[in-house]
N, C-alpha and C positions, 0 to 999 in steps of 0.2 A: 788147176785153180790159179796157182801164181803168172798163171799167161795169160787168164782174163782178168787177173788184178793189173795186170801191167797193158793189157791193151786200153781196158778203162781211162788208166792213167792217161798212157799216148792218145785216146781224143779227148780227152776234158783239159788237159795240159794248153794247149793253144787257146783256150776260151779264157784260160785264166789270167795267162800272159796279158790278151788283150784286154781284157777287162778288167787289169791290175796297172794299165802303164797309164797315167794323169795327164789329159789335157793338156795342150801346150796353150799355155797365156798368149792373150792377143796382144800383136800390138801394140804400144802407147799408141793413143790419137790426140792431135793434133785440135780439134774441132774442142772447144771449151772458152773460157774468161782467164785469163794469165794476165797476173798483175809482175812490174819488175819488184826485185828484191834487187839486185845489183849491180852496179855499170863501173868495166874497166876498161879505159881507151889508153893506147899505148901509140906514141909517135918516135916512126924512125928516118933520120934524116943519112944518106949515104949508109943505110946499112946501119948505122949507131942509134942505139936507141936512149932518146932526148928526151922523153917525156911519156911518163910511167904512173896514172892514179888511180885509185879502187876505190870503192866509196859504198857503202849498204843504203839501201833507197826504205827510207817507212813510209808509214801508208800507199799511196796507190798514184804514183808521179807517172809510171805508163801502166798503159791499159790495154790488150788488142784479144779482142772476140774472134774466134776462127770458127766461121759458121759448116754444117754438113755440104751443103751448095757450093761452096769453094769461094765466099763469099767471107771478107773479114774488115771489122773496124778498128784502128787502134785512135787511141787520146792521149793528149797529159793532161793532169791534173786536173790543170783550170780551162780543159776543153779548148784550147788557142791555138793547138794542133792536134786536128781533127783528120783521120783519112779514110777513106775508105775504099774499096776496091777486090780484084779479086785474085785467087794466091792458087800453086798446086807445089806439090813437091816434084824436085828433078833430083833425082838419088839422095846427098846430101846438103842438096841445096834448096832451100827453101824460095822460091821468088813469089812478088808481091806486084801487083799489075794496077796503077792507079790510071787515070785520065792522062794519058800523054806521057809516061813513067812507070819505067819497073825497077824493081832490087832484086838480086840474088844474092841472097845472103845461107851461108854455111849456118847447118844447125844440128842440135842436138837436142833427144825428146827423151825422155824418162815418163811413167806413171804421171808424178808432182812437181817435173822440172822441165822449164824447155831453155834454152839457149840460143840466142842467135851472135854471128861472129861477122862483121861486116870492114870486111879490108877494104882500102882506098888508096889510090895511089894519089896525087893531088893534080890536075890537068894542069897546073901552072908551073911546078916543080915537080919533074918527074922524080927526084931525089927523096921527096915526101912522101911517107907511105903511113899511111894510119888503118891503127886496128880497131874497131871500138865493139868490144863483146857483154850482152848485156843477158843475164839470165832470171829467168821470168817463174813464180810460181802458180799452181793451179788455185783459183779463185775456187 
């Protein structure tokens, strides 16, 4: 008797297993309406860094829609920079493909946050390097 309780057990054991371990969460995606919440650019001259502000953004100063098609708009505010164009991701980097222009910009995606972090060196003072990271919540 206790050797057909315990074989029972050893087949119904692995059914339970599986049917006891919880979906693994997809993803954040990328595809939605992100408004910013806040912009901090940081300027460093020879390695020293000169210029350091953070600032919290209210209401809705940028805007960018990242469509399923790989298709995205962003705006500010008053619509006077307007673009749009089309985007894929490359590991960490996010790049952005307008008319004659792209970005690659380093990012970071949560659920309700995204971030993007856009280094620059300056083409006239190689010595100028700017960071300007702005992160964005889900509309």
């Amino acid at each position: 008797m206790k050797k057909k309780v315990f074989s029972c057990f050893l087949a119904v054991a692995p059914v339970l297993l599986i049917s006891s371990c919880s979906k693994e969460e997809d993803e954040p995606s990328l595809v939605g309406t992100w408004v910013s919440k806040a912009v901090n650019n940081k300027i460093f001259i020879s390695s020293v860094l000169t210029f350091d502000s953070s600032r919290s953004l209210t209401g809705e100063e940028l805007v960018v829609t990242f469509n399923a098609d790989k298709t995205y708009t962003g705006w500010s505010l008053d619509e006077s920079d307007k673009e749009t164009g089309t985007y894929f991701i490359d590991g960490k980097n996010l790049v952005l493909y307008t008319i004659g222009d792209f970005d690659s910009l380093k990012y970071t995606l949560t659920k309700d946050e995204f971030t993007t972090i856009n280094e620059d060196y300056q083409e006239s003072d190689s010595s100028k390097y700017e960071i300007e990271t702005i992160t964005y919540k889900r509309r």
